[in-house]
N, C-alpha and C positions, 0 to 999 in steps of 0.2 A: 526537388523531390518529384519521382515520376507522378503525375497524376492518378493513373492508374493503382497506384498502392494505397493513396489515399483515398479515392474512391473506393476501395474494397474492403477497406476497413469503416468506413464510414458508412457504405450501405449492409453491412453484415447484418443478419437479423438483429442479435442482442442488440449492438449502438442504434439501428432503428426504435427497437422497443423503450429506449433510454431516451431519447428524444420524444416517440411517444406519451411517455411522462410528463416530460418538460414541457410537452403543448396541453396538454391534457390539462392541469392544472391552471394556465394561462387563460385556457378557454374557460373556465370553472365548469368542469365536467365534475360528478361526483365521482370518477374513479377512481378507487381505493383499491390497493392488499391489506388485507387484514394483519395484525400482527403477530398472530400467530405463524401464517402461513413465512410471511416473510421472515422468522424465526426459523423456520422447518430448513427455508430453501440455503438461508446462511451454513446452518449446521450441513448441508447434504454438499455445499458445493465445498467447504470447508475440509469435510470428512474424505470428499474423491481426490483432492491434490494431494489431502495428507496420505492417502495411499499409493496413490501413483508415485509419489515421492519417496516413500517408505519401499515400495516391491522395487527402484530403480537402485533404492542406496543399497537393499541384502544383494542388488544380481549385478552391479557395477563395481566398478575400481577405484579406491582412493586415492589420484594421482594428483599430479601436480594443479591442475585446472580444478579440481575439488576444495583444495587448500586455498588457490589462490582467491578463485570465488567467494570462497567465505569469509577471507582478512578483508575483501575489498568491499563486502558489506557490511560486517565490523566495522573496521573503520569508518567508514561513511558514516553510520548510524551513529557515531560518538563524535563526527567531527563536524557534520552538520550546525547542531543545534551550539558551536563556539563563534559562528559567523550570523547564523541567523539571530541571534539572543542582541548582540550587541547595532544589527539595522535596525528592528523594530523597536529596541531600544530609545534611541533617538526622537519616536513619535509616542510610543504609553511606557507606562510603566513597566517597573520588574515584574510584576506578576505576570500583565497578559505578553512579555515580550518573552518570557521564559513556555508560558503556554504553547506558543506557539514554534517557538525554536522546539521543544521537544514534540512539537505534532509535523513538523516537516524533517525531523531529525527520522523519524518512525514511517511506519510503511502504509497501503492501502491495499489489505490481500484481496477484492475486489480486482483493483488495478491490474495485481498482478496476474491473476485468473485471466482477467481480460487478455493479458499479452501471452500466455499460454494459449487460449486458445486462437488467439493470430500466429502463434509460432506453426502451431496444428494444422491450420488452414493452408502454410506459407509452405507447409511440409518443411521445415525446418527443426532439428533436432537440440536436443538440449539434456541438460542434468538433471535429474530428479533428485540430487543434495539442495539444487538449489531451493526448494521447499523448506529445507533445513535451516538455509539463509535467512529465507523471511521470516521465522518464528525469530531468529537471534536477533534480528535488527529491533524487534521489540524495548528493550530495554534499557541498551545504551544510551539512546536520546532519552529518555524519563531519567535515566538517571545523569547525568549531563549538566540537562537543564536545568536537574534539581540544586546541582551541585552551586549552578552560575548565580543563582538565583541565592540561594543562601549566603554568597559569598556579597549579594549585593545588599542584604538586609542590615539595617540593625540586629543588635547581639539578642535586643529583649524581643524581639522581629521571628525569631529564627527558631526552624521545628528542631524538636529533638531529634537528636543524631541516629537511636534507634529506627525513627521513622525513616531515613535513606536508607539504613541495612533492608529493612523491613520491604523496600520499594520494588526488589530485582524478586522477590517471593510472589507479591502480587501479582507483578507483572506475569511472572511465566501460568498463574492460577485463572488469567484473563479467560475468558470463555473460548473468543476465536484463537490464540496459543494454544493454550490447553488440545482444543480440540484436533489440531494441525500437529502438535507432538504426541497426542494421540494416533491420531491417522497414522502420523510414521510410523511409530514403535508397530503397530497392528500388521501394515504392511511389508514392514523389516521381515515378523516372525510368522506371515504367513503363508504356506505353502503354493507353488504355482496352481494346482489344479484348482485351488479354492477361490484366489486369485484372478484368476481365466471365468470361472465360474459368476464370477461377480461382474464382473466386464459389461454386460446389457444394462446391469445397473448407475457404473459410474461411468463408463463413456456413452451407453445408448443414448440414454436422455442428457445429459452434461448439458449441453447446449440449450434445449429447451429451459430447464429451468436455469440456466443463467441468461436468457433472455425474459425470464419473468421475473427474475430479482433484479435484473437492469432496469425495468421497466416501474418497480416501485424506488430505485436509486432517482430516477426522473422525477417522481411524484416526490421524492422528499427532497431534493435537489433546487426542484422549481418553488417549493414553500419558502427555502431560506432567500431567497434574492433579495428582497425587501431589505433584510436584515444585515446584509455583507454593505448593501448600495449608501447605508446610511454610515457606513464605517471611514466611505472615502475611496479616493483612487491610490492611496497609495497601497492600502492591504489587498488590493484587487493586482494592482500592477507586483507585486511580491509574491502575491498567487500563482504566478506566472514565469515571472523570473527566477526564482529559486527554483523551483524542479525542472527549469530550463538550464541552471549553473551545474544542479546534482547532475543533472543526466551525463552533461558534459565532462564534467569529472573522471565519473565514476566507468565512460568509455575511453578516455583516454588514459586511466588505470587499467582497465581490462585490456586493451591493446598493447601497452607495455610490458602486461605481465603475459600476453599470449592464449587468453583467455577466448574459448570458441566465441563463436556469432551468435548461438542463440544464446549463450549463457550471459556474452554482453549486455544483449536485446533486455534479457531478466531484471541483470544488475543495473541497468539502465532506468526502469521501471520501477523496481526498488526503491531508487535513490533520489527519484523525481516522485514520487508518491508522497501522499502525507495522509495521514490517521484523522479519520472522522471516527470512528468505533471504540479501539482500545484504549486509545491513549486521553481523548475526551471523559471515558469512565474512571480513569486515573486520575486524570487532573483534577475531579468534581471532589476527590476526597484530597489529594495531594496541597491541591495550590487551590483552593475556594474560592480567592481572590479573583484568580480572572477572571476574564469576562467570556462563556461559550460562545453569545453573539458575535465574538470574532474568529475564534480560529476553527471554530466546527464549520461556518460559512463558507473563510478561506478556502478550505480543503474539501468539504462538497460541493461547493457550488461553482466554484471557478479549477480547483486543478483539478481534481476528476474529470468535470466533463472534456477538462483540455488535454489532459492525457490518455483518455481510453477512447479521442477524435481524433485528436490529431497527432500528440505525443508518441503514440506505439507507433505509428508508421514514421514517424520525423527521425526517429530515436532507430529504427531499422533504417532505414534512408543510409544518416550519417555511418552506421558501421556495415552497410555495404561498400561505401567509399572508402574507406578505411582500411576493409580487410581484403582488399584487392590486391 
């Protein structure tokens, strides 16, 4: 990998302020975001993809890269959590290996914000369906994992069948969902001038405050360490190699199907991400059993930070070679 792509991505402001974080805490400085504000800044970064995404779907083409983008996250998002449920298997139980099969089956719209705006910097073009993708990928790993997991319980074990119908309603009711199928539909049905008009809004600032919500991802990021490091090396090394497998995957699906460069880059990100947000707020009502101490860890504390350092550029790297 050139050095140089990795340095650019690693010294950009936002992943500075995100290490920022991370030392922050380490040093015990008291610095905090409030949770409000870090509230505000989810919702506003959430709200501008979901537009961008929505004004690219009413003024572009449903072609074949549209279609194929989206089975290839599909899929993924349902096929994931049949491989990961049965490694972590082998080390705990049904509960938290189902936890976690559907928290790497699922996405991190963080992550992907981040590789948005490396596609931006890198001047590289893409889909704004693909917005569309990461809201879909939601659900099929919750439901999935749900499925693996019931199938592992005893019969007196096992929730009522209502509660998996009931699971794919939740899910899309999630806040950040919600909010991102919000942003589309908005962006779909709203006129260019108004659209243009809004523009200082959602790309002036974009960058600032998602280097101030990286910079409280740092601050909660560096709090879980403690709690991943007593889990072992083997949830820390899976941290790692799985969204090292999905990424792999899910580029060598996008290249067979002929699917562009940045859209790969996306589906790349996508499919190596894992859910500290939605899918955690799921599981606390779904599966009570597990344990958060491990797969909220997993997935803030070790692939986040390895994917929005070094992941986004490894993962552009390999499909420049590729699409040569």
């Amino acid at each position: 990998m050139h050095l140089d792509l990795l340095l650019n991505n690693i010294l950009s402001i936002p992943i500075l302020f995100f290490f920022l974080g991370l030392i922050a805490v380490q040093l015990k400085s008291d610095l905090e975001i409030p949770q409000p504000t870090s509230r505000f800044l989810s919702i506003y970064l959430l709200m501008c993809i979901g537009l961008k995404g929505g004004h690219e779907l009413a003024h572009g083409n449903w072609n074949d890269d549209t279609i194929q983008s989206l089975s290839i996250a599909l899929l993924m998002s349902a096929v994931v959590p049949l491989y990961v449920y049965p490694l972590i298997r082998r080390k705990f139980n049904s509960y938290n290996a189902a936890a976690i099969a559907a928290t790497y089956g699922s996405i991190s719209v963080v992550t992907f914000i981040s590789a948005v705006a490396f596609l931006q910097e890198m001047g590289i073009s893409y889909g704004g369906y693909m917005v569309a993708a990461m809201a879909m990928m939601e659900s099929p790993a919750l439901i999935v994992s749900l499925i693996l997991l019931q199938r592992a319980l005893p019969k007196d074990h096992k929730a009522p069948r209502q509660r998996l119908i009931s699971l794919l309603g939740e899910s899309m009711t999630n806040s950040s969902v919600f909010m991102i199928l919000g942003g589309l539909l908005i962006g779909c049905i709203t006129p260019e001038q108004s659209f243009q008009e809004l523009k200082p809004f959602t790309d002036g600032l974009f960058k600032g405050f998602l280097s101030v919500f990286l910079l409280d991802m740092g601050l909660v990021a560096s709090r879980r360490i403690k709690a991943l490091t007593r889990a072992g090396t083997f949830l820390i090394s899976m941290a790692i190699f799985v969204p090292i497998v999905n990424a792999l995957i899910s580029i060598g699906l996008a290249f067979l199907l002929g699917v562009s460069a940045g859209n790969a880059l996306l589906l790349a990100v996508l499919c190596s991400s894992a859910s500290y947000i939605a899918v955690p707020a799921a599981l606390r009502m779904t599966i009570p059993q597990a344990n958060p101490g491990l797969f909220v860890p997993m997935a803030l504390t070790v692939t986040f930070p390895f994917n929005v350092t070094l992941g986004i550029p490894l993962y552009y790297y390999i499909i420049t070679l590729i699409w040569k």
